[in-house]
C-alpha positions in Angstrom: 148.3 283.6 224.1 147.5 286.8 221.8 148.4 285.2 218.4 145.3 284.0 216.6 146.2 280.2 216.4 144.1 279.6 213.0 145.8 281.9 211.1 149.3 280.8 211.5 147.7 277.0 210.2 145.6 278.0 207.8 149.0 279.9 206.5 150.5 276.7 206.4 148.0 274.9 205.2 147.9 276.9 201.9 151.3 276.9 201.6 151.1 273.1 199.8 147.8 274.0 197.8 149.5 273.9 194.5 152.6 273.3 192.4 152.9 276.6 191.1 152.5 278.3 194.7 153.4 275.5 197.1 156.4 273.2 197.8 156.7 269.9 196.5 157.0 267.5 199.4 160.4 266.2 200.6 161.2 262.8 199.9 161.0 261.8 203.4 157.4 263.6 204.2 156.0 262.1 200.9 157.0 258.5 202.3 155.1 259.3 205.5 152.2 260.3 203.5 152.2 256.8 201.3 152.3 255.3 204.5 148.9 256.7 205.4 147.3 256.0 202.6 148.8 252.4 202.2 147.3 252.0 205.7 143.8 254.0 205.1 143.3 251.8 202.0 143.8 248.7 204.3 141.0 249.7 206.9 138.8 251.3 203.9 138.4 247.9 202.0 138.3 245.5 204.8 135.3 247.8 205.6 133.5 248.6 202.0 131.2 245.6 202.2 129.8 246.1 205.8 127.3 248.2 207.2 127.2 251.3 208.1 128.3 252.5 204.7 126.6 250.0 202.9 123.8 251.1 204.6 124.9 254.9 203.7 125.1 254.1 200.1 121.4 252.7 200.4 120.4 255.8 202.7 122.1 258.3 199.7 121.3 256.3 196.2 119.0 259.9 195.4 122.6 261.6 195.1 124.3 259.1 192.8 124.5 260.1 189.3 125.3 263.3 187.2 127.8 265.6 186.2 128.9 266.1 189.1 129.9 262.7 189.9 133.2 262.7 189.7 134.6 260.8 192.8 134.9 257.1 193.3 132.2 255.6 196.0 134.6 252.3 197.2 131.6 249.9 198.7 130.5 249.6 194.8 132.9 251.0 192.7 130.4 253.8 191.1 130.6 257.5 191.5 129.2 259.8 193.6 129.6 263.7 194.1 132.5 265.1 196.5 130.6 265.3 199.8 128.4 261.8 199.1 132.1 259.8 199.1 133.9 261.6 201.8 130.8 260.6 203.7 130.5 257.3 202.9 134.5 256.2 202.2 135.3 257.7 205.4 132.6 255.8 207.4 133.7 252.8 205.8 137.3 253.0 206.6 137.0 253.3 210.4 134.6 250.3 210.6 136.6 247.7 211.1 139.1 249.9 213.6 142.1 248.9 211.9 142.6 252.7 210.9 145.8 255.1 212.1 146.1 257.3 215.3 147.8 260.6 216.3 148.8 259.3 219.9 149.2 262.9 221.2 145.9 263.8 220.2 143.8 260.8 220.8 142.6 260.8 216.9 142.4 258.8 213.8 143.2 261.5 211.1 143.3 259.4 208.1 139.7 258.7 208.1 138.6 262.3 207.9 141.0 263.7 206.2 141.8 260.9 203.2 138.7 260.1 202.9 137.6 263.9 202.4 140.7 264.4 200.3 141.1 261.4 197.8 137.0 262.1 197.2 138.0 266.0 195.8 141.4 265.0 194.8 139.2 262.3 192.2 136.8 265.4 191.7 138.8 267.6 190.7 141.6 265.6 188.3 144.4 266.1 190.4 147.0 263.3 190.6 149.2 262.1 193.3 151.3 264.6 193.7 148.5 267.3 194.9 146.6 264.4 197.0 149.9 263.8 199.2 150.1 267.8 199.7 146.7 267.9 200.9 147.1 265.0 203.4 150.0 266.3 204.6 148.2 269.4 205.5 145.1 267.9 206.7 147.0 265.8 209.2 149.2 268.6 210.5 146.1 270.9 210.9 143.5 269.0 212.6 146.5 267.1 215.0 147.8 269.8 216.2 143.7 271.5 217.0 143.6 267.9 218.2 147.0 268.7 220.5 145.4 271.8 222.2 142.0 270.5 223.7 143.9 267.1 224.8 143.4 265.0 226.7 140.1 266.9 228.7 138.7 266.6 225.3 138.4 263.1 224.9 136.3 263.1 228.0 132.7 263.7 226.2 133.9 264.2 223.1 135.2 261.2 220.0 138.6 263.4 218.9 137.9 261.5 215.2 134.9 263.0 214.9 135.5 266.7 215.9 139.4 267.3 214.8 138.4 265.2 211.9 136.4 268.5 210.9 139.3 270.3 210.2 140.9 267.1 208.7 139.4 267.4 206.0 138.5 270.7 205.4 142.3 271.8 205.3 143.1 268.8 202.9 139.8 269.6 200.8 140.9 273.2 201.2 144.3 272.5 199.3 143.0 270.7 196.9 140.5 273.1 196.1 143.7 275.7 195.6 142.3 278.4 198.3 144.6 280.6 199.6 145.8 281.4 203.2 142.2 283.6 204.0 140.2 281.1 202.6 141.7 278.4 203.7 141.0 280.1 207.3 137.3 280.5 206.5 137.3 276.8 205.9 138.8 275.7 208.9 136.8 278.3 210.9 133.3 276.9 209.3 134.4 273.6 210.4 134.9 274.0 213.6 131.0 275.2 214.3 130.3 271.4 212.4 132.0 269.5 214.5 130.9 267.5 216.4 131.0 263.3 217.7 129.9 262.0 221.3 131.7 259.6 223.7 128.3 257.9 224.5 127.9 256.8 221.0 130.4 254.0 221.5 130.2 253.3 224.8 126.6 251.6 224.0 126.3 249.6 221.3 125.6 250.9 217.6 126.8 252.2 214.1 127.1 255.7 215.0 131.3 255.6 215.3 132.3 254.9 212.2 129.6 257.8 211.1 131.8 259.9 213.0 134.5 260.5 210.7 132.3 260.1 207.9 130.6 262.9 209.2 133.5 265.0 209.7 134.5 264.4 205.9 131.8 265.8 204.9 131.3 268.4 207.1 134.3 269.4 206.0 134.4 269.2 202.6 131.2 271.4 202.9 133.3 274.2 204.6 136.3 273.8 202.0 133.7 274.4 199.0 131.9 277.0 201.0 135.0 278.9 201.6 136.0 278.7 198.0 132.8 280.5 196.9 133.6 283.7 199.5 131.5 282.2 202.8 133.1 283.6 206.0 133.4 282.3 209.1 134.4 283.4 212.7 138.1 283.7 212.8 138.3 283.3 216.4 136.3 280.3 216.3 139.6 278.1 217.8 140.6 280.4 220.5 137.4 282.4 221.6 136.1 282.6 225.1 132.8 280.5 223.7 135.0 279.2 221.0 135.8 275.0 219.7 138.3 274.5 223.0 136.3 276.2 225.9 133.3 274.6 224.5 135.1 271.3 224.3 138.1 271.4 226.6 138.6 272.4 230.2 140.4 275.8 228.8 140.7 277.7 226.1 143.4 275.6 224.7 147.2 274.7 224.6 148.4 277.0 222.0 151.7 277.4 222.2 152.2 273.5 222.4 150.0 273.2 219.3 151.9 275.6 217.2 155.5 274.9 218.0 157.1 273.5 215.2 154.7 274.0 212.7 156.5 273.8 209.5 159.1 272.0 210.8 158.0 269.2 212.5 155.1 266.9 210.9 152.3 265.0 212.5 152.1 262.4 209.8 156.1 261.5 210.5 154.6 259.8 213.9 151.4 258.2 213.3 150.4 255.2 215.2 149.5 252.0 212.5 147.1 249.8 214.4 148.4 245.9 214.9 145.2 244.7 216.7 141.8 245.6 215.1 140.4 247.1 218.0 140.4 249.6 220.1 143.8 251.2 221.0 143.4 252.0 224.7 143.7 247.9 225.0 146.9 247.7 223.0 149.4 247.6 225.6 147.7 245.1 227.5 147.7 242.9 224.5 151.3 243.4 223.3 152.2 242.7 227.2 150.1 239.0 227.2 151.9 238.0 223.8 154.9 238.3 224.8 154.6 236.8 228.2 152.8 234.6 226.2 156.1 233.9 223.8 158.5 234.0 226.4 156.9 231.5 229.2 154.8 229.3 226.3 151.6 229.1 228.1 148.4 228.0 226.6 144.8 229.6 227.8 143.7 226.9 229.2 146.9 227.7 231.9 145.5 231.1 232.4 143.7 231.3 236.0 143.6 234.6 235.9 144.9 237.8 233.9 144.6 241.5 235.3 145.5 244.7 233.5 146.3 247.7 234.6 146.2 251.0 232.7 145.3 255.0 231.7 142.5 256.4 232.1 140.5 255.4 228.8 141.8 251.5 229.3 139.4 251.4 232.6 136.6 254.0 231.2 136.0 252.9 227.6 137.5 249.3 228.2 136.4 247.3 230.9 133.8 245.8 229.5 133.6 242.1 231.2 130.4 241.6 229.0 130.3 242.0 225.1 128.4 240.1 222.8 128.4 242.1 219.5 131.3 243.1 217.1 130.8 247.1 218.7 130.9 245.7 222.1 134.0 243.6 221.6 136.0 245.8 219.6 136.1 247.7 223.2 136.5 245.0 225.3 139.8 244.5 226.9 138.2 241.2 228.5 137.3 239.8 225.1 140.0 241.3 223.1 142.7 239.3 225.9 140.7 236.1 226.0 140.5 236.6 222.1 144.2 236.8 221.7 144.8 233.7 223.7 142.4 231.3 222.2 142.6 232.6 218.4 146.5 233.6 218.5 145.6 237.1 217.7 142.8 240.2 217.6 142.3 240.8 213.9 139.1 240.7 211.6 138.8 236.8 212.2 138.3 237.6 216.1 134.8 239.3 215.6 133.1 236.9 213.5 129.7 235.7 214.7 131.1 232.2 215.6 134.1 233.5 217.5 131.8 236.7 219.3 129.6 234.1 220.8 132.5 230.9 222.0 132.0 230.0 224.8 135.5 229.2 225.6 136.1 233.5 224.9 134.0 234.2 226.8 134.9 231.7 230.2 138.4 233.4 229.4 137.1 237.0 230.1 135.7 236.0 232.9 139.3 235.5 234.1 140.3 239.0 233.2 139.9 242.5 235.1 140.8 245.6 234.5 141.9 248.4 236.7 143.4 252.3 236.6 146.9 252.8 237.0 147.4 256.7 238.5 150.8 256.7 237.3 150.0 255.5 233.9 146.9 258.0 233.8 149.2 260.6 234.5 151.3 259.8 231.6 148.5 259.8 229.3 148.0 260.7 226.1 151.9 260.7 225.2 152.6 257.3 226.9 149.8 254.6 225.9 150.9 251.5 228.6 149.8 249.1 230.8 150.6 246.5 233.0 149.8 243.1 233.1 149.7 240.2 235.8 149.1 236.7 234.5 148.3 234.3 237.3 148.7 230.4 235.8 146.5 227.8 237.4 149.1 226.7 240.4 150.0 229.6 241.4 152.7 230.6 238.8 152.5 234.8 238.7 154.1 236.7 235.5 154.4 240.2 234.7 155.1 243.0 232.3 155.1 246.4 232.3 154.1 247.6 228.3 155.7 251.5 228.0 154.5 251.4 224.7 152.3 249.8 221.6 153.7 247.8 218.5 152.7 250.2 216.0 153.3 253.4 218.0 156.0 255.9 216.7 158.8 254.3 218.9 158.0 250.9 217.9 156.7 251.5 214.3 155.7 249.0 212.0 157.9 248.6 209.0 157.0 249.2 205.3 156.7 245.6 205.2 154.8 244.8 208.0 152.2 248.1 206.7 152.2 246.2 203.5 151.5 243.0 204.9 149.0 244.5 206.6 147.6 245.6 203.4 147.7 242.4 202.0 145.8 240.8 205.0 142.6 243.1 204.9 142.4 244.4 201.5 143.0 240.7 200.1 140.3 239.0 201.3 138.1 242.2 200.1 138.9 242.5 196.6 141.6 239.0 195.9 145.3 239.0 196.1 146.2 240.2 192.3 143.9 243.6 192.9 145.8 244.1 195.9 149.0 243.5 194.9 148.4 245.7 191.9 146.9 248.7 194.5 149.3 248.5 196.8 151.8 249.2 194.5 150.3 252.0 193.1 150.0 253.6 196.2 153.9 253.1 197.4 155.0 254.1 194.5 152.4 255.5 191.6 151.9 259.3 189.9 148.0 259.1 189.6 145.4 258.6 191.4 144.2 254.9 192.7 140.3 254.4 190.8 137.5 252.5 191.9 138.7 249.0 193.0 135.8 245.7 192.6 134.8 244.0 195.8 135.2 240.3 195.8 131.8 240.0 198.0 128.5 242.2 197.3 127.7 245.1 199.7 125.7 243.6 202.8 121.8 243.8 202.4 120.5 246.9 201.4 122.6 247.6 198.9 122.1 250.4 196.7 120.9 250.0 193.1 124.3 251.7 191.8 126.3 250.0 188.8 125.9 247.0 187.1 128.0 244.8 189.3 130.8 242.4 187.6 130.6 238.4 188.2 133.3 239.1 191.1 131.2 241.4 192.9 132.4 244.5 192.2 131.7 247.4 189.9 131.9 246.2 186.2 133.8 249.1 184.9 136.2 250.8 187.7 139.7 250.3 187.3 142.3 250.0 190.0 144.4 253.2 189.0 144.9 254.9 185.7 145.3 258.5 185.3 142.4 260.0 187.6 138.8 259.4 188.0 137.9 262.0 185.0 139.9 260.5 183.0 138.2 257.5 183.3 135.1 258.5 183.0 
C-alpha cells in the first residue's frame, strides 16, 4: 500500500471538529454515540470509589486546583486540569471490566477515548453536540489503527492501552478544533506514547486499568501539543520501524483498515459487556446459562464442565487458580463456577466473601479449558466457544456459542444498556442521581457535571473538596450547562 494511512483519518477526523466546519451527526450515529456514553458512565461510576484511581487521585492531589481546572475528576466530584481527569476517569472506568469492545480489533475504545474527550469537552465549554462529534471520531480512528495490527497485536501488546492512544488524541483533537494537518500531528505523536503490556494482567496487579488511563492522557498530551504547532512523524503508522511493524507481525492491514471510512462507523457495532469480566470467557458463559435454562440443572449437578475456545480463551483464561478480584475477573474456571452458584458474573461475583467460597472454588475445580483450532481460526471477528457439561450420572450436554450477548449480532437493547446503567451506577451514587444522569445522557444538550458518590473514595483518598453527608462532592451538579458554567 503507497497511500499514507494517517492522512486519509486524520482528514476524517477533522472533518467533525466543529459546527461551522464539520457535519452535524446523523440521527442514527448520534444514537450509537449515546449508547457509548450511557455504557462508559456505567463502568466509570461502578469504578470511581475503587482503587487504582482512588489511588491516582491520591498519587496526583499536587495538580488539583487552579485556573486551569476546568474538567470534572468523577472519584470526588472536584476539578482537575484536562490531562489529570482523562488520566484518572479513564482508569476508573475500565476497573470493574464492565466497559465496551471493538470485537474486530480486540479494544475497549470508550475508556480512552471518552474519558480523554468528556475531560476537554468540560475544559473547554463545549456541550453535547461537539462531545458526540469527537467520540465519534475517536472511535473510528483508533478502531480502525486497532483493525490493521489485529489480531498479532494482541499477542504482547493490551489493544486498550496502545489504540487507546489514538482514541483519544483524535477525539481530544476535535474538540480542540485542529484541522486535518494537525489533527495528523496528533495522531502521529501518539502513536510514539503508546504503549500497554499483556504481562500486566496476566499476573496480578492494578496496572490494566492504568492502561487506558494512560492512553487518555497520553493522548490528550499529543492533541494539545499538536495545537500549539509540535510535529510529529507522519509515517509513524505505516513505516518500516513504524507503530504496526513494531507491534504487529507486518507492517499493517491497510486497505482493510480504511475501507469504508466515512461510510461505515465503528461505534454502530460495539460490543456492551453483559458479564463483568473478561470477554474472551463470554461465550462460554452465555453457552452454560442457557444449557443451564433449558435442562434446569443446579451446580451441585455439575460433575464436570469443559470449554472449548480461541486463542485468548485458553492463553489469558485458563486460570484453574484465582484468588483476587484481577485473578478472577480472568478466570474462566471462576467466572463458570461463579455463574452457577451466584446466578450470574456481575460486580456481586468478586466480592471478598464470594472470591474466597469455598463452594466456587470446588466448582472450578470441575472446569477446564481447552483451544479450539477452528475457533482460533475464526478469531477476532467470531468470539465463540463450546461447551460440554457432564451431570453427576453421566448425563452429557452441549452448545456450541457462535457469538456473545452483547456482541453486534446479538446487541443489547436500549433498555437492557439502561438497565445496565441502573445496576452499576445505582448502587454508586443512589437510584434518583442515576435516573436523573441517565437521562441526560440519552437525551440531554449539555454536558453531564460532576455526579456525588454515595460511598467515600477507598483509603487514601485525596484531600480534594469538602465532601457532602452522602459522600460525594458538596457542590458538583449532575448536568447543567457545562463545567465552566458551573464553576
Amino acid at each position: 500500500m503507497t497511500e499514507n494511512p494517517l492522512l486519509p483519518l486524520a482528514e476524517h477526523a477533522a472533518s467533525w471538529a466543529s459546527p461551522g466546519r464539520g457535519r452535524p451527526l446523523p440521527p442514527d450515529l448520534e444514537h450509537h454515540a449515546r449508547r457509548a456514553l450511557v455504557d462508559w458512565f456505567a463502568a466509570l461510576l461502578a469504578g470511581a470509589s475503587r482503587p487504582p484511581a482512588t489511588l491516582l487521585t491520591t498519587a496526583l492531589a499536587g495538580e488539583r486546583g487552579g485556573p486551569g481546572a476546568r474538567s470534572v475528576l468523577y472519584t470526588d466530584g472536584g476539578l482537575a486540569p484536562l490531562r489529570t481527569a482523562a488520566l484518572v476517569n479513564a482508569t476508573a472506568s475500565h476497573t470493574v471490566e464492565f466497559d465496551d469492545i471493538y470485537r474486530d480489533a480486540g479494544y475497549h475504545p470508550g475508556c480512552p477515548t471518552i474519558g480523554a474527550a468528556l475531560a476537554a469537552a468540560q475544559d473547554q465549554g463545549a456541550d453535547m453536540a461537539a462531545l458526540l462529534r469527537a467520540v465519534v471520531a475517536g472511535y473510528e480512528v483508533s478502531c480502525r489503527i486497532g483493525l490493521a495490527v489485529q489480531p498479532s497485536h494482541y499477542r504482547y501488546w493490551h489493544t486498550t492501552g496502545t489504540v487507546g492512544t489514538f482514541g483519544a488524541a483524535t477525539a481530544v483533537a476535535v474538540l480542540l478544533g485542529c484541522d486535518a494537518e494537525r489533527t495528523a500531528h496528533a495522531i502521529a505523536t501518539a502513536a510514539t506514547m503508546a504503549g500497554g503490556l499483556q504481562q500486566a494482567f496476566r499476573s496480578d496487579g492494578m496496572s490494566k486499568p492504568l492502561h487506558p488511563g494512560h492512553a487518555a492522557e497520553a493522548g490528550a498530551l499529543a492533541a494539545l501539543a499538536a495545537r500549539a504547532g509540535v510535529t510529529g512523524a507522519l509515517d509513524v503508522l505505516h513505516g518500516p520501524v513504524g507503530f504496526a511493524a513494531a507491534t504487529s507481525e507486518d507492517a499493517g492491514k491497510w486497505a482493510k483498515a480504511l475501507d469504508g471510512l466515512g461510510e461505515r462507523f465503528a461505534i454502530t457495532s460495539m460490543t456492551f459487556k453483559n458479564h463483568g469480566c473478561c470477554g474472551h470467557i463470554f461465550a462460554a458463559l452465555d453457552a452454560v446459562r442457557d444449557l443451564q435454562s433449558e435442562h434446569g440443572f443446579g451446580a451441585d449437578a455439575v460433575a464436570h464442565i469443559h470449554v472449548a475456545g480461541y486463542g485468548p480463551t485458553k492463553e489469558v483464561c485458563d486460570r484453574p487458580e484465582a484468588r483476587t478480584e484481577s485473578e478472577a475477573r480472568f478466570s474462566a474456571q471462576y467466572c463458570v463456577a461463579a455463574l452457577l452458584r451466584l446466578g450470574g458474573v456481575r460486580l456481586a461475583a468478586f466480592e471478598p466473601a464470594n472470591l474466597a467460597d469455598p463452594a466456587i472454588h470446588a466448582l472450578m475445580r470441575r472446569v477446564s479449558v481447552s483451544l479450539a483450532p477452528d475457533l482460533a481460526d475464526a478469531y477476532p471477528a467470531r468470539r465463540a466457544a463450546r461447551v460440554t457439561v457432564t451431570l453427576h450420572g453421566g448425563r452429557v450436554l452441549e452448545r456450541y456459542q457462535p457469538t456473545r450477548k452483547g456482541d453486534p449480532d446479538a446487541p443489547l437493547s436500549d433498555a437492557e444498556l439502561s438497565e445496565k446503567f441502573r445496576e452499576l451506577a445505582g448502587p454508586a451514587v443512589g437510584a434518583a442521581r442515576a435516573a436523573a444522569l441517565l437521562d441526560r445522557l440519552w437525551h440531554g444538550d449539555a454536558l453531564p457535571g460532576a455526579v456525588p458518590l454515595l460511598a467515600p473514595m477507598a483509603a487514601g483518598a485525596a484531600d480534594g473538596p469538602t465532601r457532602g453527608p452522602a459522600g460525594g462532592a458538596a457542590d458538583g451538579p449532575i448536568g447543567g450547562t457545562t463545567t465552566r458554567a458551573a464553576e
